[in-house]
N, C-alpha and C positions, 0 to 999 in steps of 0.2 A: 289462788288467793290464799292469803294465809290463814290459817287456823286457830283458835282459841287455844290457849298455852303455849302455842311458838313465841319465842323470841324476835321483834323485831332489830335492825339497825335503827340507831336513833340518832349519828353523827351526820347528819344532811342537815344544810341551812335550809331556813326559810326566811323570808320578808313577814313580817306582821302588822297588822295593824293592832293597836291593843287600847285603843276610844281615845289615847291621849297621842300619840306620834308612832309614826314607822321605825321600826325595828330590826337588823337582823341577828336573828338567834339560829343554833345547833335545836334542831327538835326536841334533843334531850332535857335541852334548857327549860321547856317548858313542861315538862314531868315533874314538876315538885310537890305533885300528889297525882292522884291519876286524873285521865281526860276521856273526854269523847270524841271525838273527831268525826266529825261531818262531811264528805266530801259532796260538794255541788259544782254543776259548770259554768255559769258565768252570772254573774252579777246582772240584775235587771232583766232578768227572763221570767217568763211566767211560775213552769217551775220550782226554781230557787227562789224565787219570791216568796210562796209559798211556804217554802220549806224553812227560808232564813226567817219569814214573820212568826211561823211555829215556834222556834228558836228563842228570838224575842222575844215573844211574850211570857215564855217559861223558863229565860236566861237564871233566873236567882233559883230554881227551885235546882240544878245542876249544882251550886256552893253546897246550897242547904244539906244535899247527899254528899258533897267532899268530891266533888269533880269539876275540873276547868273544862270548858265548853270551847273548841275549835270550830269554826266554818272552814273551810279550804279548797282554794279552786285556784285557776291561772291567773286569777285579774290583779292589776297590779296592786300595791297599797295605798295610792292615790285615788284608784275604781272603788277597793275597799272603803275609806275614811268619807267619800260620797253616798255611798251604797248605806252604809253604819247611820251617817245623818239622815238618808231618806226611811233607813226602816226601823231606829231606832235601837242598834245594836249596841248591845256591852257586854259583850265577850270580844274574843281572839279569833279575829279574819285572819288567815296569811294565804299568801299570796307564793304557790309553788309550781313556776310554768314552767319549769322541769321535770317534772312527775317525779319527783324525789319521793316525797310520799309514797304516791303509787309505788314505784318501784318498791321501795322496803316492805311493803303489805303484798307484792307480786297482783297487784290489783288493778294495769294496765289492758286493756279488753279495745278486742277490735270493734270500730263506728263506721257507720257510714250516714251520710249526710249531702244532699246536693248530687248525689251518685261517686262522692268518692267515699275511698276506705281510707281509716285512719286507725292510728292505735291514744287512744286515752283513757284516764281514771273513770273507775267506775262509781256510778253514783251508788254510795255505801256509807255505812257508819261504824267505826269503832273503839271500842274499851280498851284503853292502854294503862298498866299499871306503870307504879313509876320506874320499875326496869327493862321497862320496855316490855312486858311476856302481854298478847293478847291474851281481856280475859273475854272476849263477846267479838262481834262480826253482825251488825244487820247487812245481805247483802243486797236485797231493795226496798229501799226505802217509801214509804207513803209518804209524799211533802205534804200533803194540808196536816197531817196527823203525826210529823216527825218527833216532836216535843215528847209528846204522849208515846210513843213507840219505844223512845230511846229510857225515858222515865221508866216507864215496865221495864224493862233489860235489865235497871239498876236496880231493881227492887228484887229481881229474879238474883244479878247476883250477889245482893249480900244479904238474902235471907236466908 
């Protein structure tokens, strides 16, 4: 998994949803100040529910510190713009069921599920400046207490 002060790739698309229409953008694209990035797995799971309502409710206090707030899982941006109206989101879902993400964070971890194995993203959060260098890494996350988790991080790091 990558580390705080590496450098990510940031030239990978994704699909987004952004509360008004789907979108696709270079990751990059959306660094025009830094972000968090939440990664969760599917839409309408207990879970992520959890985690994406945490999200929502503390979506503005993420501006207020000067960072764009990311959800990111495989669901498509049609899942997401459902997902958004049922749980009240306004931030930036995107939708990367190629583990593009993953991959550039080396953040792909083997699963299993059902008795098989699989390799997919891991449920994590992180601090990207806007040249991409991670500044922060949570690598598990509390979903009822995501909000508040990632809040501290930011306060950790720019005091």
């Amino acid at each position: 998994m990558v580390k705080p002060g590496e450098k990510i790739e940031t030239s990978f698309p994704l699909k987004i949803w952004d509360g008004k229409e789907e979108k696709e953008v270079q990751f990059a694209d959306l660094l025009d100040r830094p972000v968090v990035v939440s990664v969760y797995m599917k839409n309408n799971t207990s879970g992520c529910d959890r985690q994406n309502t945490s999200l929502a409710e503390h979506a503005s206090a993420f501006a207020d510190h000067g960072y764009n707030l990311i959800a990111l899982s495989k669901d498509t941006c049609g899942s997401h713009k459902k997902y958004a109206d049922k749980l009240g989101i306004e931030y930036i879902l995107a939708s990367d069921p190629d583990h593009n993400f993953a991959k550039a964070t080396d953040s792909l971890v083997e699963k299993k599920m059902y008795g098989k194995t699989f390799h997919g993203p891991s449920r994590s959060a992180y601090f990207i400046d806007t040249d991409g260098t991670v500044k922060a890494v949570i690598e598990k996350i509390d979903t009822a207490n995501h909000a508040a988790e990632l809040l501290e991080k930011i306060k950790e790091l720019t005091s």
